[in-house]
C-alpha positions as CSV (number, residue, x, y, z in Angstrom):
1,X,-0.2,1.8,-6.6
2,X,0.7,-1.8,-7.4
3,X,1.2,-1.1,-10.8
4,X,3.8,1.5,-10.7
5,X,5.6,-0.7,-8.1
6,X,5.6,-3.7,-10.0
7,X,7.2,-1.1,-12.7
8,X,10.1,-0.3,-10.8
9,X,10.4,-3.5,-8.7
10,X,9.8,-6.0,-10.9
11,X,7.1,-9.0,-11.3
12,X,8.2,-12.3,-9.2
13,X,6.2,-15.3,-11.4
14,X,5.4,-19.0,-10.9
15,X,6.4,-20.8,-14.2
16,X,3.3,-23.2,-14.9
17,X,3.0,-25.6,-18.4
18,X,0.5,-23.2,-19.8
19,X,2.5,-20.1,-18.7
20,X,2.5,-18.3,-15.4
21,X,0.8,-16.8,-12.4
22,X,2.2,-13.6,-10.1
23,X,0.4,-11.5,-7.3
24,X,0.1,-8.5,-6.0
25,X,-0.7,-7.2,-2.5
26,X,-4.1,-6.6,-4.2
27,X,-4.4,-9.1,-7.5
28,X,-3.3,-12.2,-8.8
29,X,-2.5,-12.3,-12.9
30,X,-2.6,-15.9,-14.6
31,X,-1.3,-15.8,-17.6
32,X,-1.6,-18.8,-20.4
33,X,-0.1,-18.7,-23.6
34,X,-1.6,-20.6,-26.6
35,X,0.4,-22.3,-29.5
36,X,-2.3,-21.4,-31.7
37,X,-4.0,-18.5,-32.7
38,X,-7.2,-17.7,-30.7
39,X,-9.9,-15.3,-30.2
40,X,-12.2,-14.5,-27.3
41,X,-14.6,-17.3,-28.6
42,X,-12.2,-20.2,-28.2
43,X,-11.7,-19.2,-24.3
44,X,-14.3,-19.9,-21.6
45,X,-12.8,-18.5,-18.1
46,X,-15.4,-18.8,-15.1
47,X,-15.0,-18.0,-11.7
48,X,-17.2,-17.8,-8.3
49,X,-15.4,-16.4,-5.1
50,X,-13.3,-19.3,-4.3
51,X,-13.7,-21.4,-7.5
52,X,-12.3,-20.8,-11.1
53,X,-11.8,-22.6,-14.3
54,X,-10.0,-22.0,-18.0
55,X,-10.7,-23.8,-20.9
56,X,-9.1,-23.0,-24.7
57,X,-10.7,-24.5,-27.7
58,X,-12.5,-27.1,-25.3
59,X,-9.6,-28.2,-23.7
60,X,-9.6,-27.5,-19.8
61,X,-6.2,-25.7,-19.0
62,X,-7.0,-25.4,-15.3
63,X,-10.1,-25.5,-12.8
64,X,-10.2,-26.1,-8.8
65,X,-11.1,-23.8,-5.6
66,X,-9.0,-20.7,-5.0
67,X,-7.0,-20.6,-2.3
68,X,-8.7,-17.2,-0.8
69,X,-11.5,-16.1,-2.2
70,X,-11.6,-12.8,-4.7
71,X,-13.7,-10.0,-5.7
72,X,-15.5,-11.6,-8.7
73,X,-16.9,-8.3,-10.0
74,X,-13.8,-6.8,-10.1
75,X,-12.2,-10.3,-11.7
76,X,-11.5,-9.9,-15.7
77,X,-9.7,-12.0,-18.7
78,X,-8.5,-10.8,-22.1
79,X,-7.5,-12.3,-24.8
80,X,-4.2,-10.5,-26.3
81,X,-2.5,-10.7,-29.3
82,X,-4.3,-13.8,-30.5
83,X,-1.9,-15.7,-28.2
84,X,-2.0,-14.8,-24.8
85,X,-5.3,-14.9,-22.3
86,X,-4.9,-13.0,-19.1
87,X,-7.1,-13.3,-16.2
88,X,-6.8,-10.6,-13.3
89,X,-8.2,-12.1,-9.9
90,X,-8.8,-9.2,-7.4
91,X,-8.1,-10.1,-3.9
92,X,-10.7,-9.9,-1.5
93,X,-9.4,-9.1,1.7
94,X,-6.5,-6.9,0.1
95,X,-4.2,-5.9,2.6
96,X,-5.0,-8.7,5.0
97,X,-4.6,-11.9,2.6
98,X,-1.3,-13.8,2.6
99,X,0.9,-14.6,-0.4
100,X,-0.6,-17.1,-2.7
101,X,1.3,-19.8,-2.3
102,X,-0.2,-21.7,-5.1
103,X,-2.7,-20.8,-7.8
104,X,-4.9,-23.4,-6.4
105,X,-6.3,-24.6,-3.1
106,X,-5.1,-28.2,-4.0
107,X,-1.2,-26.9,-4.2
108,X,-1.6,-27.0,-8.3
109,X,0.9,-24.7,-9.8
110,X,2.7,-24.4,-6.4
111,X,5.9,-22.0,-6.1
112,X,9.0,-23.6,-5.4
113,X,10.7,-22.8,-1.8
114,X,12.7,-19.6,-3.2
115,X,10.3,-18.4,-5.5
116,X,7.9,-18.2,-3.0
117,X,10.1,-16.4,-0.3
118,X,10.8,-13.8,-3.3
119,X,6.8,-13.6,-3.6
120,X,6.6,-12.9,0.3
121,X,9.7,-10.5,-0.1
122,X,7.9,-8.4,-2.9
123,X,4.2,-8.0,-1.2
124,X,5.8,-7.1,1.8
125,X,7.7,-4.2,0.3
126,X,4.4,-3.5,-1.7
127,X,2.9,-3.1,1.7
128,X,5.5,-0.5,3.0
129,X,5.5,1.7,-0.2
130,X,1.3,1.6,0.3
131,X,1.9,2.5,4.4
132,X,5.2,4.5,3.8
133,X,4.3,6.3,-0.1
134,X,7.1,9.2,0.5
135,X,9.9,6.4,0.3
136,X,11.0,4.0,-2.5
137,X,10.8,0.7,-1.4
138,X,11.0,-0.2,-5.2
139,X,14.6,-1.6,-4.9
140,X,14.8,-2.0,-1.4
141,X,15.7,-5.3,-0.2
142,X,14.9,-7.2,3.2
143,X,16.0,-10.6,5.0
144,X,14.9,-12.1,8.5
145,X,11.3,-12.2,9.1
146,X,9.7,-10.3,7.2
147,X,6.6,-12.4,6.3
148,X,4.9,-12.3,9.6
């Protein structure tokens, strides 16, 4: 379900040095681009529960605790187009976690103010489309309170 609704709602991202990170009501997606060519070799991406780490060529990209924890066997990276390694975190409690407010427990790669209220805008209308699936809530827009 999330991905055709990201397809007709569109993706709301967190900018980050190395690239960017979006979520889901179910997943989080970290993207990191390279200015190099790699392959699957040069990347080591490990993660426990609540813990998770990226390195590229033995540099360290990112690494800290997880703001919730995830599903680790349902976790996965790719490396794509020599270029571009993408991680896919799988929420644990679904339905029931907040919006990610930042990538890591610390506040690391934070979302600004507005970006973030877009983020809460988007997984609550992800949520109605999964309760409600015989209405469109692709380009359905909300204000108020809507996070609670």
């Amino acid at each position: 379900m999330s991905v055709h609704f990201d397809e007709r709602s569109g993706i709301v991202d967190c900018s980050t040095p190395w690239g960017r990170w979006y979520q889901t009501a179910e997943e989080v997606y970290v993207e990191i681009n390279s200015s190099s060519p790699i392959k699957g070799r040069d990347v080591s991406v490990k993660y426990t529960s609540t813990h998770i780490s990226c390195t590229i060529k033995q540099q360290t990209v990112f690494e800290g605790d997880l703001p919730y924890s995830i599903i680790v066997d349902e976790s996965t990276w790719s490396v794509e187009d020599q270029k571009l390694v993408r991680i896919l975190l799988a929420k644990s409690l679904r339905k029931e976690d907040p919006c990610w407010k930042s990538l890591l427990a610390n506040g690391d790669y934070s979302a600004d103010p507005f970006t973030f209220d877009e983020m809460q805008k988007k997984l609550t209308l992800e949520k109605y489309q999964v309760d409600q699936p015989g209405f469109d809530f692709g380009s359905a827009a909300l204000s108020g309170n809507y996070a609670s």
